[in-house]
PyMOL CGO cylinders between C-alpha atoms (Angstrom):
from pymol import cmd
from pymol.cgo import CYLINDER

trace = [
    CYLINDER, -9.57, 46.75, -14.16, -7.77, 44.96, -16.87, 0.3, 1, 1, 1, 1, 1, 1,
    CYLINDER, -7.77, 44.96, -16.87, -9.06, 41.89, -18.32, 0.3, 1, 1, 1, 1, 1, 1,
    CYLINDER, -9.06, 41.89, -18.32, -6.88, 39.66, -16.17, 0.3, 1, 1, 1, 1, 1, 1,
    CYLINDER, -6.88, 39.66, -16.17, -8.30, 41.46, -12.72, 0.3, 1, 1, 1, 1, 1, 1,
    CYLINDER, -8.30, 41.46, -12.72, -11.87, 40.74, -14.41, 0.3, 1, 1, 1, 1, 1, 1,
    CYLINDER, -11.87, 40.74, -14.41, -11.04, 37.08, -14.72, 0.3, 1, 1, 1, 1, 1, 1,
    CYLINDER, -11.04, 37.08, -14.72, -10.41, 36.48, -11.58, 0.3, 1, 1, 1, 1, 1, 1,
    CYLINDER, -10.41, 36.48, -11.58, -12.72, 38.91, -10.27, 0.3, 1, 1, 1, 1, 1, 1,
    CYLINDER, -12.72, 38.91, -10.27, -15.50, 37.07, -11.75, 0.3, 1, 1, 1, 1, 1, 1,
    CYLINDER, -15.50, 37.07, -11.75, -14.16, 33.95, -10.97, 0.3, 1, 1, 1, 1, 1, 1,
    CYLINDER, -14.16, 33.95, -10.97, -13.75, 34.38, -7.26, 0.3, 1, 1, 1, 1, 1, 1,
    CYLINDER, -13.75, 34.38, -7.26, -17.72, 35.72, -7.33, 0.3, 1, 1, 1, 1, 1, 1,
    CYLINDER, -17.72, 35.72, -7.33, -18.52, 32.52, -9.20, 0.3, 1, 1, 1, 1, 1, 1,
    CYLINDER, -18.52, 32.52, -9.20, -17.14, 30.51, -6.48, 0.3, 1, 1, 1, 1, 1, 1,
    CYLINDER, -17.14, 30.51, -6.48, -19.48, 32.74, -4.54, 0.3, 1, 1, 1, 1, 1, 1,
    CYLINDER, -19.48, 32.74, -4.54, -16.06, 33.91, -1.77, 0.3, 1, 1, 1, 1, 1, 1,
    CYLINDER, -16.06, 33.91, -1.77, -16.49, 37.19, -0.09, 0.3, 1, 1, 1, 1, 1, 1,
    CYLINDER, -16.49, 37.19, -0.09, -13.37, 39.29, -1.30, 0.3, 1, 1, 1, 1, 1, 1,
    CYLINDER, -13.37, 39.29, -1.30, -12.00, 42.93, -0.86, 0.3, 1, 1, 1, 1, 1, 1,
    CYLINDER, -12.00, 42.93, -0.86, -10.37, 44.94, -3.15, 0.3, 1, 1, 1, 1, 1, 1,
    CYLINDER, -10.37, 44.94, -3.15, -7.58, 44.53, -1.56, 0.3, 1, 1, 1, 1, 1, 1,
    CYLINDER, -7.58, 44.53, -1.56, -7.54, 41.25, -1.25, 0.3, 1, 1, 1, 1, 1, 1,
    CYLINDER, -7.54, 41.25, -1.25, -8.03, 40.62, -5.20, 0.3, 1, 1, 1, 1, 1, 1,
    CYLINDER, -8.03, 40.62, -5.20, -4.68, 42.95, -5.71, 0.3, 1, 1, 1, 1, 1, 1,
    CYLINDER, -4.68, 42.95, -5.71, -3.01, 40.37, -3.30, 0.3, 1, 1, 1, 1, 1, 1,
    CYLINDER, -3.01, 40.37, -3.30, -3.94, 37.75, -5.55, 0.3, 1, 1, 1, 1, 1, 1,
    CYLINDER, -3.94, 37.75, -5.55, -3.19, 39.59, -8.86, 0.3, 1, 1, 1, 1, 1, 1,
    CYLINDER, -3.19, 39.59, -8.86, 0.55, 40.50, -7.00, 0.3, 1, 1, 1, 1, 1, 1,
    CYLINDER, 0.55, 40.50, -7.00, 1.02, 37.09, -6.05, 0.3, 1, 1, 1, 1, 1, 1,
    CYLINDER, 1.02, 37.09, -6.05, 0.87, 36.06, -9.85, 0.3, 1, 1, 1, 1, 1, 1,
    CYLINDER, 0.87, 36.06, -9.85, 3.21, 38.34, -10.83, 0.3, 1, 1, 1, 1, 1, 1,
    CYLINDER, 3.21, 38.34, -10.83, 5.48, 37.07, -8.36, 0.3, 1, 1, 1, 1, 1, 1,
    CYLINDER, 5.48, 37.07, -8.36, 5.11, 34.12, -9.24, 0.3, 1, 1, 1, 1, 1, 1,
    CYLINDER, 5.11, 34.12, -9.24, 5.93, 35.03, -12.92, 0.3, 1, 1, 1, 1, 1, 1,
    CYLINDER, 5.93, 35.03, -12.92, 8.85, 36.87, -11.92, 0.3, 1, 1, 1, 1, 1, 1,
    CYLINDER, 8.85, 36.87, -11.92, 10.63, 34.42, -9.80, 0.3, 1, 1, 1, 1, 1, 1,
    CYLINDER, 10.63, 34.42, -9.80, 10.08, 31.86, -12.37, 0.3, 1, 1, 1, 1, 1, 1,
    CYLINDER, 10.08, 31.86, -12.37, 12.15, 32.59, -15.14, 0.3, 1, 1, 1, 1, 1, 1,
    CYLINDER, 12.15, 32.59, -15.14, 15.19, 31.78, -12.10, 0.3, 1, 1, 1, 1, 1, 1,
    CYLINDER, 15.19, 31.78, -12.10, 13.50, 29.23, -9.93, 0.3, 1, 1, 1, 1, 1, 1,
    CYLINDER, 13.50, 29.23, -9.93, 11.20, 27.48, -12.38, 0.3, 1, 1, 1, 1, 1, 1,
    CYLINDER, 11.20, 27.48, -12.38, 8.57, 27.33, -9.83, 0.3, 1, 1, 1, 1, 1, 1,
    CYLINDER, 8.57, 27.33, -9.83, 5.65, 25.85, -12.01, 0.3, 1, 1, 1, 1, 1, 1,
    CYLINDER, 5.65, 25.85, -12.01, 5.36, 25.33, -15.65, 0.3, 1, 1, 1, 1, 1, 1,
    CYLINDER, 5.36, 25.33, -15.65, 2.44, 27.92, -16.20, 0.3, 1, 1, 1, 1, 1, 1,
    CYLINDER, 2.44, 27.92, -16.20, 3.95, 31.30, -17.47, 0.3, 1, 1, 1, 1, 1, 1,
    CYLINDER, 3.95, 31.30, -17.47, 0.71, 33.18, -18.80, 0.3, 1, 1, 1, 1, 1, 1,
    CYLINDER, 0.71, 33.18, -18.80, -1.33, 35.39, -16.45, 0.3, 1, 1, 1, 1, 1, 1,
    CYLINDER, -1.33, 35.39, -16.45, -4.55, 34.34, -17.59, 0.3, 1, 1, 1, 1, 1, 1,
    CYLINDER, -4.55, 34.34, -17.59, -3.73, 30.62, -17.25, 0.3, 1, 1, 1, 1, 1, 1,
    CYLINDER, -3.73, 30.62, -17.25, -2.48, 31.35, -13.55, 0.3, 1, 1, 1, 1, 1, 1,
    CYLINDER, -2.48, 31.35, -13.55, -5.15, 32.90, -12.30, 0.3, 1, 1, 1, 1, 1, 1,
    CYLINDER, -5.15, 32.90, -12.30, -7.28, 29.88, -13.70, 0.3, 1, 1, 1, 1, 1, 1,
    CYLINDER, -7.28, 29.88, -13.70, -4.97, 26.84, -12.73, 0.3, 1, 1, 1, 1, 1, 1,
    CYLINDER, -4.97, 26.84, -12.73, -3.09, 28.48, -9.78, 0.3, 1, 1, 1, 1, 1, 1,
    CYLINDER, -3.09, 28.48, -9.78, -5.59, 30.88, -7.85, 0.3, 1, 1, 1, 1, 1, 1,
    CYLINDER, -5.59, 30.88, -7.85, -9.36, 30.20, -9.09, 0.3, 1, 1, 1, 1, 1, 1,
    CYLINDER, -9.36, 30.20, -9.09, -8.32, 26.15, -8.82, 0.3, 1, 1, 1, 1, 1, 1,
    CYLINDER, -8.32, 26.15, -8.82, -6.77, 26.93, -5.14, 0.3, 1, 1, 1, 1, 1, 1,
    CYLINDER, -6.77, 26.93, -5.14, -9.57, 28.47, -4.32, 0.3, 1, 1, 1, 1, 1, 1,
    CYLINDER, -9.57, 28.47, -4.32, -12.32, 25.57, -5.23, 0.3, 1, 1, 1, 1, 1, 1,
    CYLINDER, -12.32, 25.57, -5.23, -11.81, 24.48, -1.46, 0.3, 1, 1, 1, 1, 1, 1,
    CYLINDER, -11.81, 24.48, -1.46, -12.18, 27.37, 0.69, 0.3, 1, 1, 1, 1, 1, 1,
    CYLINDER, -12.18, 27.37, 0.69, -16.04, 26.24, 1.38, 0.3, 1, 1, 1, 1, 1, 1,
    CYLINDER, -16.04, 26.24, 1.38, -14.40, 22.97, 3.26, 0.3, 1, 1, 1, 1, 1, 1,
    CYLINDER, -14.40, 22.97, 3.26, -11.85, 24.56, 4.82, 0.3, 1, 1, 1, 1, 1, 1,
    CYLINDER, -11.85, 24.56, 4.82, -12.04, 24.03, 8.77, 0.3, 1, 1, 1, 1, 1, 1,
    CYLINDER, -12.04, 24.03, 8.77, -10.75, 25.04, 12.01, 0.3, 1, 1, 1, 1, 1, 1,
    CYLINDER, -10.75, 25.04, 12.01, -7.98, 28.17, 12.47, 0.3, 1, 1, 1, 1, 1, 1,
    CYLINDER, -7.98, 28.17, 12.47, -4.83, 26.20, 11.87, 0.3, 1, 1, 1, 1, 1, 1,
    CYLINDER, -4.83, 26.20, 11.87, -4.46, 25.11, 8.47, 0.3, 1, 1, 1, 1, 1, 1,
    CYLINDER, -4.46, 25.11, 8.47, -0.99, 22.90, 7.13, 0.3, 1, 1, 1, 1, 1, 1,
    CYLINDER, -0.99, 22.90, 7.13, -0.21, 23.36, 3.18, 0.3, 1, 1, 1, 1, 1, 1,
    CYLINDER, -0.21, 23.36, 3.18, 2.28, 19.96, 2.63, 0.3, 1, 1, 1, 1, 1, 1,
    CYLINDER, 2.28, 19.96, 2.63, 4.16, 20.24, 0.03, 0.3, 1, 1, 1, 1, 1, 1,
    CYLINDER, 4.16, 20.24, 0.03, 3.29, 23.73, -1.04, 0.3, 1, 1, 1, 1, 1, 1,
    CYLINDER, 3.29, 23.73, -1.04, 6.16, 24.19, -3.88, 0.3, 1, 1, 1, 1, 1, 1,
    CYLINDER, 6.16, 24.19, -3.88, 4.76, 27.82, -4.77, 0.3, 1, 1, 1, 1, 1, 1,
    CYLINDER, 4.76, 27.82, -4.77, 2.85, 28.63, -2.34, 0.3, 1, 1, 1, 1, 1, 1,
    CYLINDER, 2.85, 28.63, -2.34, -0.13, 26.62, -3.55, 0.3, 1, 1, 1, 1, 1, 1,
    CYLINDER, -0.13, 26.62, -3.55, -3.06, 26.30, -2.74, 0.3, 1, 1, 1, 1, 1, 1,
    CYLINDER, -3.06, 26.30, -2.74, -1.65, 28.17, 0.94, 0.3, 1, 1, 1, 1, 1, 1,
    CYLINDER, -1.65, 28.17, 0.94, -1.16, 32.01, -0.50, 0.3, 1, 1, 1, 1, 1, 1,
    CYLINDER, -1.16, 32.01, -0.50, -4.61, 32.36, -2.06, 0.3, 1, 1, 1, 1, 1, 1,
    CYLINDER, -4.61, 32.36, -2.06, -6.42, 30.37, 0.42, 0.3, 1, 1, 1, 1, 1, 1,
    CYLINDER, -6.42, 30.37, 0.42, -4.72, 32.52, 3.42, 0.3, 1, 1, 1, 1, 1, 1,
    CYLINDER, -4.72, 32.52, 3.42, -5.39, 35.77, 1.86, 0.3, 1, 1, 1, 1, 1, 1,
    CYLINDER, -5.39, 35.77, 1.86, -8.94, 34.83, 1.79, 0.3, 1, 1, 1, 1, 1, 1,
    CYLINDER, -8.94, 34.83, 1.79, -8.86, 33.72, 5.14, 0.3, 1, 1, 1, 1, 1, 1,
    CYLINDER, -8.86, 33.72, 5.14, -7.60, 36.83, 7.07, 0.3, 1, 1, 1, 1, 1, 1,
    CYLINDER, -7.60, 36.83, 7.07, -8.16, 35.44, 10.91, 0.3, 1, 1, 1, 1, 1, 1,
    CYLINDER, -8.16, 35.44, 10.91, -6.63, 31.62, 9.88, 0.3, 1, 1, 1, 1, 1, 1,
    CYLINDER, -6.63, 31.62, 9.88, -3.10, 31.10, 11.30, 0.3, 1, 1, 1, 1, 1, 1,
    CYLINDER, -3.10, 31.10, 11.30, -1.56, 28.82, 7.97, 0.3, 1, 1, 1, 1, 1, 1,
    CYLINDER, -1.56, 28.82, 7.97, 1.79, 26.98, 8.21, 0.3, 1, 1, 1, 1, 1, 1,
    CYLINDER, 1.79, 26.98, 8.21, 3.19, 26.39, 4.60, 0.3, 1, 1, 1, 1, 1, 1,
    CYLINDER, 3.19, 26.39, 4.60, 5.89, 23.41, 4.09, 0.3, 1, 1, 1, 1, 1, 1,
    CYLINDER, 5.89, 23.41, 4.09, 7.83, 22.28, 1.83, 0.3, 1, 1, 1, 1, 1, 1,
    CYLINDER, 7.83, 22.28, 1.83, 11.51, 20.51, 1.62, 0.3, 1, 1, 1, 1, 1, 1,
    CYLINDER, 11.51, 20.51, 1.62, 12.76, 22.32, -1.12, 0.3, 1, 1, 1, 1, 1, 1,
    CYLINDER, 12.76, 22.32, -1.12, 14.46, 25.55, 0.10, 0.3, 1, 1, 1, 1, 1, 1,
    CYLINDER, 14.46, 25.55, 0.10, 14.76, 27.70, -3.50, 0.3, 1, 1, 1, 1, 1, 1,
    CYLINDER, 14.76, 27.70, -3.50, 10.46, 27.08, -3.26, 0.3, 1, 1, 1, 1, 1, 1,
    CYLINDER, 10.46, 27.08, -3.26, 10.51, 28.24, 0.35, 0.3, 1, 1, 1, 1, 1, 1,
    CYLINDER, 10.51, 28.24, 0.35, 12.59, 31.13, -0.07, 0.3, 1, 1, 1, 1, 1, 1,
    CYLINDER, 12.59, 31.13, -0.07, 10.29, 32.43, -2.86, 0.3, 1, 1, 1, 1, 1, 1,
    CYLINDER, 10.29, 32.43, -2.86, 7.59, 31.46, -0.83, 0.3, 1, 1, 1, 1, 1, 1,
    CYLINDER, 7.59, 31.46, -0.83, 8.90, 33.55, 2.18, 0.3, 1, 1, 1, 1, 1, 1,
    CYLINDER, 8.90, 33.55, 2.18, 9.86, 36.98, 0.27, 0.3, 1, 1, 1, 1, 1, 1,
    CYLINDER, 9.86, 36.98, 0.27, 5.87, 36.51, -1.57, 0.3, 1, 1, 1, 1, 1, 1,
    CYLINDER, 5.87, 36.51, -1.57, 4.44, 36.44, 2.30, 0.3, 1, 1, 1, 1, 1, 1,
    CYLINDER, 4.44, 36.44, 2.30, 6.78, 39.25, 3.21, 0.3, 1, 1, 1, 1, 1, 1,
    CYLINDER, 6.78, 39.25, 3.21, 5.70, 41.43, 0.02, 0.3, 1, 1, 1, 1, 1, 1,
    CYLINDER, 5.70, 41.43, 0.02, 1.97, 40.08, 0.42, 0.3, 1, 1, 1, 1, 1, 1,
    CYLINDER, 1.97, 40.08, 0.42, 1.97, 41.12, 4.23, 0.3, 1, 1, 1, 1, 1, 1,
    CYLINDER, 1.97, 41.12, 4.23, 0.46, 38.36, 5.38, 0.3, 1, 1, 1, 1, 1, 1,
    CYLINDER, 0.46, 38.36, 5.38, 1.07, 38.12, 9.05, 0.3, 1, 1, 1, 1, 1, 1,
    CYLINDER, 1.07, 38.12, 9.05, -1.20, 34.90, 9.16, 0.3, 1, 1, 1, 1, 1, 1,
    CYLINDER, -1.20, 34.90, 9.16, 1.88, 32.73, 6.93, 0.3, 1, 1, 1, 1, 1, 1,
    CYLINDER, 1.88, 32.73, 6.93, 4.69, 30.72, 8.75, 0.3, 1, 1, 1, 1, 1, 1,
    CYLINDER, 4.69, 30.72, 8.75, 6.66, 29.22, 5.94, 0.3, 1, 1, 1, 1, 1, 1,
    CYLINDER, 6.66, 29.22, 5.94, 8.81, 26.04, 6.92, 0.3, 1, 1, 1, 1, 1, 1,
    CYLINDER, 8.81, 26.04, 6.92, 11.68, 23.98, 5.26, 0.3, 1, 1, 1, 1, 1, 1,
    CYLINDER, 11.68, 23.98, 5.26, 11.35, 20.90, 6.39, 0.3, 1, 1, 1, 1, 1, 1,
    CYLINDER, 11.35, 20.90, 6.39, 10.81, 17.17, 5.37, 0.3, 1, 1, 1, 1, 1, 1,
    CYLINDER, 10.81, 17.17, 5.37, 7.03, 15.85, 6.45, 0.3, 1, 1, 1, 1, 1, 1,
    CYLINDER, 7.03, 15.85, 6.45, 8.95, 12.62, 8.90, 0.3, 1, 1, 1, 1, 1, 1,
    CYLINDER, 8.95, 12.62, 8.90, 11.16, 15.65, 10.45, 0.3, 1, 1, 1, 1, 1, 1,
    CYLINDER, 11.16, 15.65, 10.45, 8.31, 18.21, 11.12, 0.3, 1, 1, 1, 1, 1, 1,
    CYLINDER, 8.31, 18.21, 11.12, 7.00, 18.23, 14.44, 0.3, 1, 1, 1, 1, 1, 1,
    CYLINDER, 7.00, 18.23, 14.44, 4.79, 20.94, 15.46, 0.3, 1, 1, 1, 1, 1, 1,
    CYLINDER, 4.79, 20.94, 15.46, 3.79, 21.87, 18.78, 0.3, 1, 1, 1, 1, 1, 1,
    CYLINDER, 3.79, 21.87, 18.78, -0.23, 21.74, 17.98, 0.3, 1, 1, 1, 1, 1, 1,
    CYLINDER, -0.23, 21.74, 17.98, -2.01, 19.94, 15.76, 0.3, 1, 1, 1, 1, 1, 1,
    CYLINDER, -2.01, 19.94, 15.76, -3.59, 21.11, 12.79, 0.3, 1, 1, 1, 1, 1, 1,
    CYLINDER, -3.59, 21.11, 12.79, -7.68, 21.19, 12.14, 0.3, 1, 1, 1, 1, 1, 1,
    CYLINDER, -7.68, 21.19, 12.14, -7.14, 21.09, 8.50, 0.3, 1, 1, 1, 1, 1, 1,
    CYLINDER, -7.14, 21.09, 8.50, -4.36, 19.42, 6.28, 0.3, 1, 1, 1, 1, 1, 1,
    CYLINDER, -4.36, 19.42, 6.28, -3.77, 20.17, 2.66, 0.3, 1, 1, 1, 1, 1, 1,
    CYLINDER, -3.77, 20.17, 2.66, -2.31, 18.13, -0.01, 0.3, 1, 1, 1, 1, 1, 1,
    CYLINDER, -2.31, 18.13, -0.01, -2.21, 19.36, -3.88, 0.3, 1, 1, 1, 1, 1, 1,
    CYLINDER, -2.21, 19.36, -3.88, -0.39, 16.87, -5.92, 0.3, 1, 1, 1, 1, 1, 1,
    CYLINDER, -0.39, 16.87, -5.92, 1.62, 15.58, -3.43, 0.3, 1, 1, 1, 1, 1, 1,
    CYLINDER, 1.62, 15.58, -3.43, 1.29, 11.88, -2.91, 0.3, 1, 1, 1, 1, 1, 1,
    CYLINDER, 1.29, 11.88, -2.91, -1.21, 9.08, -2.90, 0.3, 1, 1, 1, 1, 1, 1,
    CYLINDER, -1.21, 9.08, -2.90, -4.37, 9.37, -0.35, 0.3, 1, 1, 1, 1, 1, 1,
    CYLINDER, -4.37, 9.37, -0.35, -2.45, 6.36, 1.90, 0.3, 1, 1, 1, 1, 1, 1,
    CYLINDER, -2.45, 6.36, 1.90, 0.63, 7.99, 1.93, 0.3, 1, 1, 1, 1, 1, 1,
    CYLINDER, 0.63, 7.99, 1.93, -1.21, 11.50, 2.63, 0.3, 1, 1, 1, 1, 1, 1,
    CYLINDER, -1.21, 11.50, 2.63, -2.86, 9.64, 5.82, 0.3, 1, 1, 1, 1, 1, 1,
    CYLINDER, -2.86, 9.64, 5.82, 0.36, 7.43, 6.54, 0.3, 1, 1, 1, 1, 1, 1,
    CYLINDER, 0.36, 7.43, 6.54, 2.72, 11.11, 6.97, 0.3, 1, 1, 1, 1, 1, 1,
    CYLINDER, 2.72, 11.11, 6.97, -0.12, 13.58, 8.12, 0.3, 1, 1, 1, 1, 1, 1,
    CYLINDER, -0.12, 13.58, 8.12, -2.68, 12.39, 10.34, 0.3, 1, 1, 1, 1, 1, 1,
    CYLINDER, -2.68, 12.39, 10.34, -0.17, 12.48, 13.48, 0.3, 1, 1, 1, 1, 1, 1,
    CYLINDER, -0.17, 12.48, 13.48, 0.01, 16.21, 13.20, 0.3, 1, 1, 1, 1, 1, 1,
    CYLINDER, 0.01, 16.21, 13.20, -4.27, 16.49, 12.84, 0.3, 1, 1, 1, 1, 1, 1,
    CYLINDER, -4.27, 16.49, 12.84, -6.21, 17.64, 15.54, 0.3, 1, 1, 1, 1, 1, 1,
    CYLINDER, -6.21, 17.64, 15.54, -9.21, 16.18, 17.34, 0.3, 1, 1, 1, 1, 1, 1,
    CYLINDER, -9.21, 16.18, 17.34, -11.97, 16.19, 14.79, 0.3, 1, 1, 1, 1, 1, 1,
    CYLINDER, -11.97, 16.19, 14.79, -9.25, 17.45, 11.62, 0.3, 1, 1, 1, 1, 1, 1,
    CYLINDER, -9.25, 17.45, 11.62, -9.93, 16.53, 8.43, 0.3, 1, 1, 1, 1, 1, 1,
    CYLINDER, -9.93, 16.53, 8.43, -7.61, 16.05, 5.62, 0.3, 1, 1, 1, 1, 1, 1,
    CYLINDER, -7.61, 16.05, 5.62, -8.11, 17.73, 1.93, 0.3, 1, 1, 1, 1, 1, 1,
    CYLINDER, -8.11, 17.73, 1.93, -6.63, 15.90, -1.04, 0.3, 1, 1, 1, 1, 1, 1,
    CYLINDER, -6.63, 15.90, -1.04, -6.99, 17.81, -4.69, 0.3, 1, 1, 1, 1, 1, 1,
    CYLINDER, -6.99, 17.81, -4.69, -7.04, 15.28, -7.01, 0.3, 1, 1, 1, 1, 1, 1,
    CYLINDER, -7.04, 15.28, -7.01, -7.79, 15.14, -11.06, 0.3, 1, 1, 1, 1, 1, 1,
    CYLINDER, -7.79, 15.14, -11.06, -9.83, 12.08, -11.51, 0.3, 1, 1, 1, 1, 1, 1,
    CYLINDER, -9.83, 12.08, -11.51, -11.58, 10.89, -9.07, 0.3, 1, 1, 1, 1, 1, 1,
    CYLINDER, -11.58, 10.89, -9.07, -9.20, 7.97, -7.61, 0.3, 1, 1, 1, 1, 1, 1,
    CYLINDER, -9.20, 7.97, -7.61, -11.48, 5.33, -7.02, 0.3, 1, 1, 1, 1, 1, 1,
    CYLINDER, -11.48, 5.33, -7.02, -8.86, 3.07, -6.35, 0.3, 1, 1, 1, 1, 1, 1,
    CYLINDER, -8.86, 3.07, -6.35, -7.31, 4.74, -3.51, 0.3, 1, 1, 1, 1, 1, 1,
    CYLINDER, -7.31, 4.74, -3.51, -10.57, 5.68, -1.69, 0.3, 1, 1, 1, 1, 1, 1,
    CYLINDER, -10.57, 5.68, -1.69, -11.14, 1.85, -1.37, 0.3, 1, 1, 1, 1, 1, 1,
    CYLINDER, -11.14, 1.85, -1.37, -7.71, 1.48, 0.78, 0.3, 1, 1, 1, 1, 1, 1,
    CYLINDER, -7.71, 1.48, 0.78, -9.05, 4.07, 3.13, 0.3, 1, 1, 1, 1, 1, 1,
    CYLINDER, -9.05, 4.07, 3.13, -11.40, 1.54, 4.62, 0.3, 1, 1, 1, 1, 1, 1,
    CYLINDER, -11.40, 1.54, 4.62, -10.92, 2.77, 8.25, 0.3, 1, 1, 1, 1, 1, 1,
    CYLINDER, -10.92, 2.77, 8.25, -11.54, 6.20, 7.88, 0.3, 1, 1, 1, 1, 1, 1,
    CYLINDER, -11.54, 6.20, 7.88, -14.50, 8.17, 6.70, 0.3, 1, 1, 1, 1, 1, 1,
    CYLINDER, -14.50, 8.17, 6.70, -14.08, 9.64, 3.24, 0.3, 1, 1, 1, 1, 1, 1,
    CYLINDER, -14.08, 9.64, 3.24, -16.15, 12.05, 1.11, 0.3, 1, 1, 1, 1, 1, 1,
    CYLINDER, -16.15, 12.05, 1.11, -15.53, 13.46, -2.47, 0.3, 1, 1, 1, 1, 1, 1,
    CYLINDER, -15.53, 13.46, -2.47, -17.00, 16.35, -3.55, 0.3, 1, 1, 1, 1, 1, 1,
    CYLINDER, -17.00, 16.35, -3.55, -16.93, 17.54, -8.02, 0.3, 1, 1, 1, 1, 1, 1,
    CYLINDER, -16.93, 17.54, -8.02, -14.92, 20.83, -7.91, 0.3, 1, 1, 1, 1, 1, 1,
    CYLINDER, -14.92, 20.83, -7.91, -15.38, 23.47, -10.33, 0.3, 1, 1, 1, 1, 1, 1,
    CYLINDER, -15.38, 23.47, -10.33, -13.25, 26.18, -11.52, 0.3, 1, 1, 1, 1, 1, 1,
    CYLINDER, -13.25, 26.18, -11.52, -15.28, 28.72, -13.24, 0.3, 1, 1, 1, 1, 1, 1,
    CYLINDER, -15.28, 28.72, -13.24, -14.55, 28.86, -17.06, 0.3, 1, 1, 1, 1, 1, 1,
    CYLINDER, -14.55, 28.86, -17.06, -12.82, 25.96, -17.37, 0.3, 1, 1, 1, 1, 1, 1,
    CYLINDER, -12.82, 25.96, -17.37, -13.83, 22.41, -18.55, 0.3, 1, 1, 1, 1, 1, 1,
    CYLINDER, -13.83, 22.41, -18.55, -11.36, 20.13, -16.64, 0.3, 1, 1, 1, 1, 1, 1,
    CYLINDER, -11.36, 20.13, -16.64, -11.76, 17.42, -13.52, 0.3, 1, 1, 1, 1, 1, 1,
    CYLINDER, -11.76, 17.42, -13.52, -11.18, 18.07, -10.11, 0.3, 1, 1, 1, 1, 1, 1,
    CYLINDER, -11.18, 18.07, -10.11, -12.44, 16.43, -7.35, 0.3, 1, 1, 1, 1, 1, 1,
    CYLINDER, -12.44, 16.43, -7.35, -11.57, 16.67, -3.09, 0.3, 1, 1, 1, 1, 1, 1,
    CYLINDER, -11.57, 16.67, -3.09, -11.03, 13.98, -0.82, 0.3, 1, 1, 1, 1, 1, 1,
    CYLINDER, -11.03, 13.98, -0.82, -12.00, 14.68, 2.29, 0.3, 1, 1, 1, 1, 1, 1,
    CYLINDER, -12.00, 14.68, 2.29, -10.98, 12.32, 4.79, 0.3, 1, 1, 1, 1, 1, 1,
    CYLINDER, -10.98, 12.32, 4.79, -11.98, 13.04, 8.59, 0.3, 1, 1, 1, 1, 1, 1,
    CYLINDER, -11.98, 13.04, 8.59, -9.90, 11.36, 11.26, 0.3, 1, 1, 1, 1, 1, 1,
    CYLINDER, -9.90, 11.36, 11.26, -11.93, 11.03, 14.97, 0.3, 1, 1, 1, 1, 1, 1,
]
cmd.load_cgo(trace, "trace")
């Protein structure tokens, strides 16, 4: 194993996840993917290895523990993320993967196709124009909006009892206070090696 598969290797025990070997070559071929497609569709800004498989996989894998229910909604997923590496950890969890941007869907798309992951529906589609048939137990949101905005365009496609998960930096203070109505927990991420902030919202709805 080189010293990239070691990284992450490690990592993933730190965050104390149950993995396969073939699960951690999933990862390590998403990343090159990922590196591949970018220097075309400029997918993220990262372009080292070791860099991905702290800020793209270990990071997108900091919430697995809180993770909930069998149908899971990425919003907004540009690269995939945090949807690929939390649905390759999470074999027997149907995930649906949106995003409006089709040149990040297609890419998207051909890395479940390679990946063979049969639990990955990927859809192009604006959140007020995406209208799924069930609702989702869990909702993800990575970088995508404010936490009001994240309740004011998600919570009609939550199930009874969902709960939404917003990755944040800093702990926003600010917008936890608008979200008087709703019960809200944060919870002090880590992602092993690294000295940076990231905290969860967690904000249950019923």
């Amino acid at each position: 194993m080189d010293e990239i598969g070691r990284r992450l290797a490690d990592g993933i025990t730190a965050l104390n996840i149950p993995f396969t070997p073939e699960q951690h070559e999933k990862l390590l071929a998403f990343l090159r993917l990922i590196q591949k497609w970018n220097r075309v569709y400029n997918l993220t800004a990262i372009r080292d290895l070791r860099t991905g498989v702290d800020l793209h996989l270990l990071d997108s894998l900091t919430i697995w523990p809180y993770l909930r229910g069998e149908r899971i909604l990425d919003v907004g997923t540009g690269a995939g993320l945090p949807g690929i590496p939390l649905a390759v950890m999470s074999e027997s969890r149907h995930f649906v993967l949106l995003d409006s941007n089709a040149k990040k869907t297609r890419f998207v798309q051909q890395a479940v196709i390679e990946l063979g992951l049969a639990n990955v529906e990927v859809v192009t589609s604006r959140m007020e124009d995406y209208h799924p048939d069930h609702g989702f137990d869990t909702i993800l949101a990575r970088a995508y909006a404010s936490l009001a905005e994240i309740m004011e365009t998600t919570r009609r496609m939550l199930a009874p009892h969902g709960v939404i998960l917003a990755q944040k930096g800093q702990l926003p203070e600010g917008e936890i206070q608008t979200l008087k109505d709703s019960p809200v927990k944060s919870h002090r991420l880590k992602i092993p090696g690294l000295d940076v902030e990231r905290h969860l919202i967690e904000i249950a709805i019923g």
